[in-house]
N, C-alpha and C positions, 0 to 999 in steps of 0.2 A: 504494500500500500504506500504508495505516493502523498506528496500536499496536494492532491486532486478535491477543488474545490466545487461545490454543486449549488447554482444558484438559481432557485425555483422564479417562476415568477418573469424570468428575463427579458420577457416582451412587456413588463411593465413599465408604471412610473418610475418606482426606485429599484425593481428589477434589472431596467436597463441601463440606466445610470449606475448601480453598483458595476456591471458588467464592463463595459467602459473605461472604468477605476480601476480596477482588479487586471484588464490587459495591459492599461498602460504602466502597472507596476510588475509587469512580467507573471502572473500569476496562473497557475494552470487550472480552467475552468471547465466545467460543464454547465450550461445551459438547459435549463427543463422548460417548453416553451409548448404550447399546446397548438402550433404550426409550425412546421419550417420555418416557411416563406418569412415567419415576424421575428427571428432572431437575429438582432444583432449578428453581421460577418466582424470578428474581430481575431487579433492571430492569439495563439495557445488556448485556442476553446475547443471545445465538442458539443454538439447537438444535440438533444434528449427529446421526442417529440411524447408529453404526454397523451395517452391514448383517451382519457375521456373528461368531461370538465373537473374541475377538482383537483382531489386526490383519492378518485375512490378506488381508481384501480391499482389494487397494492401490486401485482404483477408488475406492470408500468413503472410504475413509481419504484421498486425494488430494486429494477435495472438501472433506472436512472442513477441511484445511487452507489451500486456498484462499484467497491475501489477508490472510493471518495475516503476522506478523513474527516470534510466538514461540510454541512448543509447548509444554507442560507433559505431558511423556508419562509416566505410570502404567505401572511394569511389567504384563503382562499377567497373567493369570492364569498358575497353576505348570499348565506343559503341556512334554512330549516336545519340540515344536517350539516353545516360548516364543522361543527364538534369534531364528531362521529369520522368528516374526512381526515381532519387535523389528525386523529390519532390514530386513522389508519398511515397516514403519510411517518407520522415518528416510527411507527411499530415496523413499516418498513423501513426505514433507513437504520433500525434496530436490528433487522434481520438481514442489511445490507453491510453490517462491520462498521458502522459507520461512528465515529469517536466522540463528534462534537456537537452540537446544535446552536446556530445563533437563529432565535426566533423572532419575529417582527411584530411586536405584541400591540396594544394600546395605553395609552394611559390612564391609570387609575382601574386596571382591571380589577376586577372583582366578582365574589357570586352577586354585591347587592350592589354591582354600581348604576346607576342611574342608565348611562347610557347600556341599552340594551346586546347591545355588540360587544360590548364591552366584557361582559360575562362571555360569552364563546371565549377570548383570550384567556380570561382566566382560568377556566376550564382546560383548555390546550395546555398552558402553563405548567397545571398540574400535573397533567398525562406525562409531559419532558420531563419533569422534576422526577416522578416514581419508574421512570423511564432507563435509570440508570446511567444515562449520555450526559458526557460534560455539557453545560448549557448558558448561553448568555441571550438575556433578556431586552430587547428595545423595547422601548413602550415610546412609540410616537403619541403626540397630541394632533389635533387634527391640521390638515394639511392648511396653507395659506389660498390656496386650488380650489378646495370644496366651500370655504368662503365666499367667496368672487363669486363662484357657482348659483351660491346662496341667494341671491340676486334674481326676482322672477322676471318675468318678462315686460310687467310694471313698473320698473326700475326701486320696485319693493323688497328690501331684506328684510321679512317676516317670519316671527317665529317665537316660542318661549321662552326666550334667552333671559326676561329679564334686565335684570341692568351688570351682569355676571359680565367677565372678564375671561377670554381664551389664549393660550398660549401656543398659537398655532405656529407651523414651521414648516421649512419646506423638504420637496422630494430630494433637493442635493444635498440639503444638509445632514437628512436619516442616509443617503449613499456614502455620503463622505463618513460617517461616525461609522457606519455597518463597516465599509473599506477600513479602517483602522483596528474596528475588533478583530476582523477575520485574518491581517495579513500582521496584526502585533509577534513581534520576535517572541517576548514573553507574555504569553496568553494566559498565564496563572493567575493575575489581577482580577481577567474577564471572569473567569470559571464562576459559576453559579451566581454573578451578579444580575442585577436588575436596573437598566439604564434611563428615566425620562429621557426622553429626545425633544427640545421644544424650540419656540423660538426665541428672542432676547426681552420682550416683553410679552406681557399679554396685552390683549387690548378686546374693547369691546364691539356691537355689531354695528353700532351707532357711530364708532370713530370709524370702524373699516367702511362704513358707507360714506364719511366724508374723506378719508381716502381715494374710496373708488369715484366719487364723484372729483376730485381735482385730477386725478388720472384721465377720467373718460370725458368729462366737459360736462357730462350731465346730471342731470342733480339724481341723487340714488339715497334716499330714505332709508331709516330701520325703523319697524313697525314692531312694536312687544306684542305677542299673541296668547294667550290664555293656552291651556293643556289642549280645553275646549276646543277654540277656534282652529287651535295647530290642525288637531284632527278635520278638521270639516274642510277646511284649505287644501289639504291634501290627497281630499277624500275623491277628487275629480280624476284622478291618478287609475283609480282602479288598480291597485298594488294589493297584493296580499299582506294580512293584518301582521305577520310578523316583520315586514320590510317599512311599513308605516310606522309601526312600533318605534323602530331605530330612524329612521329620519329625527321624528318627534322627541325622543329623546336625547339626541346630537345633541338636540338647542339645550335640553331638560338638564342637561350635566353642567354646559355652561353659565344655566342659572345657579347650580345649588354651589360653583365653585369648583368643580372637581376635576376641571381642566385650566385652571386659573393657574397654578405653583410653574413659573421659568425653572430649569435647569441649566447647571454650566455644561453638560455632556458635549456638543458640539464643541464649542471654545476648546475645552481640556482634550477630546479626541480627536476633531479633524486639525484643532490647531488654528484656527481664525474664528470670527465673532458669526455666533450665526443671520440670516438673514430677517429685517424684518418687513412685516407687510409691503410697507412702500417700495422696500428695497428688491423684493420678490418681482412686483409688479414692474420694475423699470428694466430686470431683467429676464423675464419674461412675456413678454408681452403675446405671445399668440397663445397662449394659457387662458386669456382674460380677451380673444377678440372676440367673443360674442357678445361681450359689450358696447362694441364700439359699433353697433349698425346705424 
């Protein structure tokens, strides 16, 4: 067994950006990508095509890991059985030799945390932990991306947030900190810790709207919504109750605080100060153009 490194997820946001990172520091990857065609070409990688959405097929998933020493597992997508894949994907890379796990968790996991996505992490968390696998934990806060997002087509960011504060961050910053855990010379520090990943303040949905409104020229409100209302706003969506659930909740956490605490994690692991909102938006700008119609 090789430092053959396995990074799930690689056609994603911080998927592909870890990837990226990881080649240009020489590092020898695998790629788990559920096409081809969407994986990053970069030199000293290999190609894993998973066979079905998820991680439900342990087959798949076992090869993929194969001869690896460390995983870089992507929460899966928000699904009913997201758990249930989660721990099929550890149990395989348990039955693939596989030494380490660096996990991409959320912040503030928990069985009782507000945000209901939130519990899947936790839950996952635990599975690695009795898992036996050396493991290191990120817990991002939510991205500066699903912010912006946040924004309807009203130029309305509506929602329960309250007058609650987020400590949002962005996808280079969780690639750059993920690239320092997994290619650290002494990873003993990492082993069994648990990292917030956030951004340098937090700020509320009221200032990110007058953010985004000197960004975009247009005026862009925040509107505080009752649990009530969240629901009924959403309700046009036609979404199953467990996906409405966690929308509504996102906001429900940033009211009660529990995405609010900044951490120095970036600063101390990538080594520069991380990004914030403004600083996300000026560079990124096709992140945030369906704003600009």
């Amino acid at each position: 067994m090789d430092d053959l490194i396995v990074v799930t997820g690689a056609s994603g946001r911080v998927g592909r950006r870890l990837a990226v990172r990881l080649a240009a520091e020489g590092a020898h990857q695998r790629l788990v990508v559920r096409s081809a065609d969407r994986a990053p070409q970069l030199p000293g990688t290999e190609t894993e095509v998973a066979l079905s959405p998820g991680y439900a097929d342990v087959d798949s998933m076992r090869a993929a890991f194969e001869g690896a020493s460390t995983v870089f597992l992507v929460s899966g997508r928000e699904d009913p059985d997201r758990v249930q894949q989660h721990q099929a994907a550890v149990d395989a890379a348990v039955d693939a030799g596989v030494q380490r796990v660096v996990y991409l968790s959320f912040m503030g996991a928990a069985p009782e945390a507000t945000f209901t996505f939130a519990r899947d992490h936790w839950a996952t968390e635990e599975h690695i932990r009795a898992s036996g696998l050396r493991f290191t934990f990120l817990r991002d806060c939510l991205y500066h991306d699903a912010i912006a997002h946040f924004v309807g087509q009203d130029d309305v960011l509506r929602g329960p947030a309250g007058d609650g504060v987020v400590a949002a961050v962005s996808h280079d910053d969780v690639a750059d900190v993920a690239t320092g855990v997994l290619l650290a010379a002494d990873q003993g520090p990492f082993d069994g810790q648990t990292f917030d990943v956030t951004g340098p303040t937090a700020y509320s949905l009221a200032e990110a709207a007058q953010v985004l409104s000197r960004a975009t020229g247009r005026s862009i409100r925040y509107q505080p919504e009752t649990l009530e209302e969240a629901y009924a706003s959403r309700a046009v969506y036609g979404a199953p109750q467990w996906e409405v659930d966690g929308w509504v909740s996102s906001y429900a956490a940033i009211a009660t605080g529990e995405l609010a605490t900044t951490a120095p994690t970036v600063k101390r692991l990538a080594g520069r100060p991380a990004q914030s909102f403004a600083e996300w938006l000026d560079l990124n700008p096709d992140d945030w153009a369906h704003l600009r119609r």
